[in-house]
N, C-alpha and C positions, 0 to 999 in steps of 0.2 A: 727256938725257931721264931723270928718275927713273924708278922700280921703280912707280910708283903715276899714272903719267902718260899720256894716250894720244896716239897720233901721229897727227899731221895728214896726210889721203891724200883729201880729200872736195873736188871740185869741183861750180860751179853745177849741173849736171845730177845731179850723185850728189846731190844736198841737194833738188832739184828732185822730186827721185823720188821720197826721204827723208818730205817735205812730204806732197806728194800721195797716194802708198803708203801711208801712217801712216792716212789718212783714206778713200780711195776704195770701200772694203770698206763704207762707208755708202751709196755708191749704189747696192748692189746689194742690200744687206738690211736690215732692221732701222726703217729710215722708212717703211715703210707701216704698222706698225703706230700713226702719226701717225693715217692713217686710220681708223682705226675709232675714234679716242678725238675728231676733230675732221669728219672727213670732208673732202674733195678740198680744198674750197674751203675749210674752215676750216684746214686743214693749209697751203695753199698760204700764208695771210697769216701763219700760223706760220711757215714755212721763209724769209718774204722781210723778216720782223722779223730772225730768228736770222742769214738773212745780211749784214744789216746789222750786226749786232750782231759779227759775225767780222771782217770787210770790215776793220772802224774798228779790231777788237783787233789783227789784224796787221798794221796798219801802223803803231803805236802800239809793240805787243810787239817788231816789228822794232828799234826805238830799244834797247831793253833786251838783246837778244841780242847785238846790234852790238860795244855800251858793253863788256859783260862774258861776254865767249864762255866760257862754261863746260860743263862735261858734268850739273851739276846745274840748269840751263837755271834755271825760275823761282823754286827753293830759293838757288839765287845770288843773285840778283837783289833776291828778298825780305829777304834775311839780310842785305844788302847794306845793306838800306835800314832795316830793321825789328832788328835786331839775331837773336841766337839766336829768339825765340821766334817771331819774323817765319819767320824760314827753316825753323822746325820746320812750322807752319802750311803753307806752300806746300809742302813736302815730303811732307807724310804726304799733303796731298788730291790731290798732282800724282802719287804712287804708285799712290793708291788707284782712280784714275780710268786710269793704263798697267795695272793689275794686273786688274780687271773687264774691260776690254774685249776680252782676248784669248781668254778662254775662251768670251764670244758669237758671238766669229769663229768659233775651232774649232767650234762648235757649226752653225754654217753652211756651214762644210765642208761638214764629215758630212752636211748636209742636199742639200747640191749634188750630192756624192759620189751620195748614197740615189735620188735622181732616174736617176743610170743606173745604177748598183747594187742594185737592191732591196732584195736579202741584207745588204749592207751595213749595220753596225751603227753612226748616225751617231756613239755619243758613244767607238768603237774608232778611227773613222779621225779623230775629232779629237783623241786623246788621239796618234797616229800624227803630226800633223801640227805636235803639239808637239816631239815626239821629233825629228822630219830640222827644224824648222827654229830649234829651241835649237842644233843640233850645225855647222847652217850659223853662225849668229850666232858659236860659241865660235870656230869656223877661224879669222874676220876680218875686217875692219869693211872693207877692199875689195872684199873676195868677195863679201861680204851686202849691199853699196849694190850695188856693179855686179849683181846678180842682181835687187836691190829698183827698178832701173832698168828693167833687160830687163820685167818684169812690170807697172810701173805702165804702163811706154808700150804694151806689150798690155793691160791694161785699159781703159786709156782710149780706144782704139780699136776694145775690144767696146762699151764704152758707146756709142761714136758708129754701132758696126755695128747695136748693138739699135735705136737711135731711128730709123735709118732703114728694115730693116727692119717695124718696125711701122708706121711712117708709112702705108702704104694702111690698114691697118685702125683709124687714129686717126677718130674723132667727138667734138668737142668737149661733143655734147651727153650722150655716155659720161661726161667729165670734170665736170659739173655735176649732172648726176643726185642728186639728196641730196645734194645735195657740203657743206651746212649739217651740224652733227651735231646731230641732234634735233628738227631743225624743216626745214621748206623756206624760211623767213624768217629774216634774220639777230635772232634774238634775245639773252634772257639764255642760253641753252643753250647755242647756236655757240660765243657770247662763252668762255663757260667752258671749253668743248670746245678753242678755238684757245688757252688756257693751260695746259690740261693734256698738249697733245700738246708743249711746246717741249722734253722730253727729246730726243724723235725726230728734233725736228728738229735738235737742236743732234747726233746721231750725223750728221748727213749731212756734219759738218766735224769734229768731234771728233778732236783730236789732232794736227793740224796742228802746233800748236806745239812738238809735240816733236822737229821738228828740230832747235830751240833745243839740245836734249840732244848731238847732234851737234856741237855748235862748237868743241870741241876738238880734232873730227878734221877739223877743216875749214880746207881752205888759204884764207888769204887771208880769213877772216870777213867783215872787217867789209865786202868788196864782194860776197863770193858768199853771203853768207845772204839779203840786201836782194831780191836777184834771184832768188832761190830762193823766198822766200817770196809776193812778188809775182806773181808767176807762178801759183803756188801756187794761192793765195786767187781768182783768176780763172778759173781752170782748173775748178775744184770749183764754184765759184757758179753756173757756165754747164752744167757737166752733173748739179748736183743737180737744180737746176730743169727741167732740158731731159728727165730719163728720169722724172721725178716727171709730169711734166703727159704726158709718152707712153704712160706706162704705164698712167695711170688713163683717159685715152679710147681703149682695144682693147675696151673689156665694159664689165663689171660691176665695177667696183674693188672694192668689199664681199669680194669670192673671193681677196683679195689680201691684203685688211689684216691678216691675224693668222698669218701664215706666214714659214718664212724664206726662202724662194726668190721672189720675187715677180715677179722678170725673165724666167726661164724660165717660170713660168704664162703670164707677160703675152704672150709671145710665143708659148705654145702656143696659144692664142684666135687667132691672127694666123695661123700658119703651119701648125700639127699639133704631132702630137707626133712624128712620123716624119721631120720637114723636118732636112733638112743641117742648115739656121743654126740650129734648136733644139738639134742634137747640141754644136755650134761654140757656143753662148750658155753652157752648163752646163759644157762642160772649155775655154775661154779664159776664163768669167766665174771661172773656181777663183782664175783669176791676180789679179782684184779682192781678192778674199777672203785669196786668200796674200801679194800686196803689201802688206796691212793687217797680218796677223798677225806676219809676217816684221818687218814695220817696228816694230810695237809692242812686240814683242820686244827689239829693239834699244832703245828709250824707257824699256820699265822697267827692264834691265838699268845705263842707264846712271843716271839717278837711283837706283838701290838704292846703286850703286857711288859716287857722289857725296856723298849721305848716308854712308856706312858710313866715307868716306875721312875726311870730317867727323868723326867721330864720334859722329853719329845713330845709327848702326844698327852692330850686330856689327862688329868690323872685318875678320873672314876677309872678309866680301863685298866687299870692297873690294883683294881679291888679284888680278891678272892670271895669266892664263895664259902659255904659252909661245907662241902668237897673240896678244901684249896686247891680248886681251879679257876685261871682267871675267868668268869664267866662273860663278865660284860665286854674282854678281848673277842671271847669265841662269836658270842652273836655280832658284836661290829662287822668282821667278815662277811658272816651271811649275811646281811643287810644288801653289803657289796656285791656278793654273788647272786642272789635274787634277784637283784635289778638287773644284773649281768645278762639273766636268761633271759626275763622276760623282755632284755632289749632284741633279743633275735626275731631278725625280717624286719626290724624298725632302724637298724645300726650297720654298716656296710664300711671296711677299711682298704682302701686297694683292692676291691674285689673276691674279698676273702668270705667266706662261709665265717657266722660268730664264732664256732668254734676256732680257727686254724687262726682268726684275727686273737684270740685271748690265748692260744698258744704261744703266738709272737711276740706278746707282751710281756708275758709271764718268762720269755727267755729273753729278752732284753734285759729285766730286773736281774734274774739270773747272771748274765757273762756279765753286766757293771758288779754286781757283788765278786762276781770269782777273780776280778780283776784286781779290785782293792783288797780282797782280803790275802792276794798274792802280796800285792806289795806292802800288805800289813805285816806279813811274814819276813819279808827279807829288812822289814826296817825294825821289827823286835829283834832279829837275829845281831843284827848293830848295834841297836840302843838300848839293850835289856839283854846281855850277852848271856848274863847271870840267872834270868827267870829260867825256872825249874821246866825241864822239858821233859817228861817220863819218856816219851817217844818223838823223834828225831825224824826229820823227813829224808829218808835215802835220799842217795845221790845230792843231798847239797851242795851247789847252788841249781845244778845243770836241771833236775826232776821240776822244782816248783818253775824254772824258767820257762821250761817246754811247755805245761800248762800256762803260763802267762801269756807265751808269744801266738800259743794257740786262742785265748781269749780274746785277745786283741784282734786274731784276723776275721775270728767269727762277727764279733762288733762291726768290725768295718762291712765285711758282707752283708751285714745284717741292715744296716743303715743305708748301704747299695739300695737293698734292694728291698727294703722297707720302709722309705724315706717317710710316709704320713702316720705310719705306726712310728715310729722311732722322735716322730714331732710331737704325738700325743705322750709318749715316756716322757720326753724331755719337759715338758707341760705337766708331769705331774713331779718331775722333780724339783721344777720350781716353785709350784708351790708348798712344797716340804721347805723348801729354803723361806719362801717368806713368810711363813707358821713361825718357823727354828726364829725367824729375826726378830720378830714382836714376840716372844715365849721365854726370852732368855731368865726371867723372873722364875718361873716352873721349874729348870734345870737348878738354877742358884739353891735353892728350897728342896731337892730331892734328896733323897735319904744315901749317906756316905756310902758306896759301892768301891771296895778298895781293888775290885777286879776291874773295874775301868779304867785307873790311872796308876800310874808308875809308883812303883814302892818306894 
């Protein structure tokens, strides 16, 4: 093993976690503010496009991980296929979408935390929860799956405690109430409202794919990603939808949509505020929230670190520590995320609260990555007929196209109706381009990676 190389110690269940943990931090916050931009029932046809739209990318994306297990998961893949400016492309947006989302978590900490805390200053105990879980990350990528384990499979288990829990106080006809945004008739307004809400809805899976980034430390890829991620994508389809449709028939869902806690409200409606399982919903629901954070952590560290070994980015970030972790990746991030927090009430995008403004960003990077790394897919599938594919993406061509054609409409949505967010993306993708232009020196000099370029 080189100086610049990570070791493989990841089995099905630690990828499993990986998977799931990266993303579950979405069922607990940040998609009801789907509601108020589309309402119940306009959000719902939003969340069951977008899960479609996932469904088909991973098991499509699964082909590509397989093929080329690398720690720069989609930046491989694209570079693979598209040459350097392919891989720059999927690089800066597949950052810029791990590098946004974590400071929305921390920020929902603090919000969780401020619930039994009052005193509690949320944007100190987020800025706290960067601090213990960069420091767990730098220890070791065993310690951080098996801890990102222990926590998804308690999250996933308060999810299933909350939906039953609320269950007596569910009314379907709670969940239809206005559940149109604008109208009580599906008109032009719903219509618009279930396009403008697909950010939120794509946060309910967001990031999933960064397991991909893990295939390096993963034993035996090309059979425990397959099954990690299938799993995965089932797991999440079943409890996006399952605490989306619980939560919104306990009231009023309107009292929901524009907050970060929306679990513990929903369930104070249903039980008090004084009940046991409201105490048990806010410190086990943490573990949703720190499974995400923790995990995404691990996501951008390793893409900074894959890029940087590349020759994209600085090369210190791409140094190990004496835990071969990249350390000096993990802290870059938090640098970014800290400032992130402590921009809120100073920073305002479209009228967005800082959270739901860094959720929009973080899915911007998001559908530009799932877009390239489609059509990285269908042009290895051409041009490299012969690379090794342990696993095959059903339905070829028709499955990865339904994901593509769905990426593309969310983009355009997105840029609808996110025109000064989607200027600030485009703004940090060019300066990734004029970095890449004056650095070409960096890449010539980086160390021979025969999984980036054609055999």
């Amino acid at each position: 093993m080189t100086a610049n190389q990570l070791k493989p110690t990841l089995g099905t269940l630690h990828l499993w976690g990986i998977a799931v943990g990266l993303v579950i931090s979405g069922e607990y916050f940040g998609w009801s503010y789907g509601w108020g931009t589309a309402g119940t029932l306009g959000f719902l046809v939003t969340a069951l496009l977008v899960a479609t739209m996932y469904t088909c990318f991973i098991f499509s994306f699964t082909e590509l991980t397989t093929a080329i297990p690398h720690a720069g998961g989609p930046f491989a893949y694209s570079r693979r296929a598209f040459g350097e400016k392919g891989g720059l492309i999927a690089g800066i947006a597949t950052l810029i979408e791990f590098v946004f989302a974590p400071p929305a978590i921390a920020m929902a900490i603090g919000a969780y935390l401020n619930v039994q805390y009052p005193d509690l200053d949320p944007k100190h105990a987020a800025v706290g929860a960067y601090f213990v879980f960069m420091g767990l990350n730098i220890v070791g990528v065993s310690i951080a799956a098996a801890f990102e384990l222990v926590v998804t499979v308690l999250a996933v288990a308060e999810l299933l405690v909350f939906m039953g829990v609320v269950a007596p106080g569910f009314s379907f006809s709670n969940f239809v109430l206005n559940g149109w945004a604008g109208s009580n008739e599906f008109g032009g307004q719903a219509i618009s409202g279930i396009f403008a809400a697909i950010p939120f809805a794509i946060w309910f899976f967001l990031a999933i794919e960064g397991a991909a980034m893990a295939a390096e430390e993963a034993k035996d890829p090309k059979r425990t990603i397959p099954r990690a991620y299938i799993a995965g994508i089932l797991t999440l389809v079943f409890l996006a939808i399952g605490v989306m449709i619980m939560a919104g028939g306990v009231g009023d869902w309107r009292q929901l949509s524009n907050i970060n806690d929306p679990l513990p409200q929903a369930m104070k409606a249903v039980v008090g505020n004084d009940s046991t399982w409201m105490h048990m919903l806010v410190w086990i629901g943490l573990f949703g929230l720190v499974a995400s954070f923790h995990g995404i952590i691990l996501g951008y560290s390793r893409q900074f670190f894959a890029l940087a070994r590349a020759g994209y980015l600085p090369r210190g970030l791409a140094k190990l520590s004496r835990f071969q972790t990249p350390h000096r990746a993990i802290l870059a991030g938090g640098v970014v995320g800290i400032a992130a927090i402590y921009s809120d009430g100073l920073v305002s995008l479209q009228g967005m609260s800082l959270t739901a403004a860094m959720i929009t960003m973080s899915v911007f990077g998001a559908i530009v990555m799932y877009i390239i790394s489609m059509l990285s897919l269908f042009k290895l599938r051409r041009t490299e007929p012969h690379l090794e594919r342990s696993f095959r993406a059903p339905g070829y061509p028709v499955v990865p196209a339904i994901a593509l054609v769905l990426a593309v409409v969310c983009l355009l949505a997105m840029v609808w109706f996110n025109t000064l967010i989607s200027l600030v993306f485009l703004g940090f993708m060019v300066a990734g381009f004029v970095w890449f232009q004056f650095t070409a020196h960096h890449r010539a000099s980086a160390p021979v990676d025969a999984l980036l370029n054609r055999a």
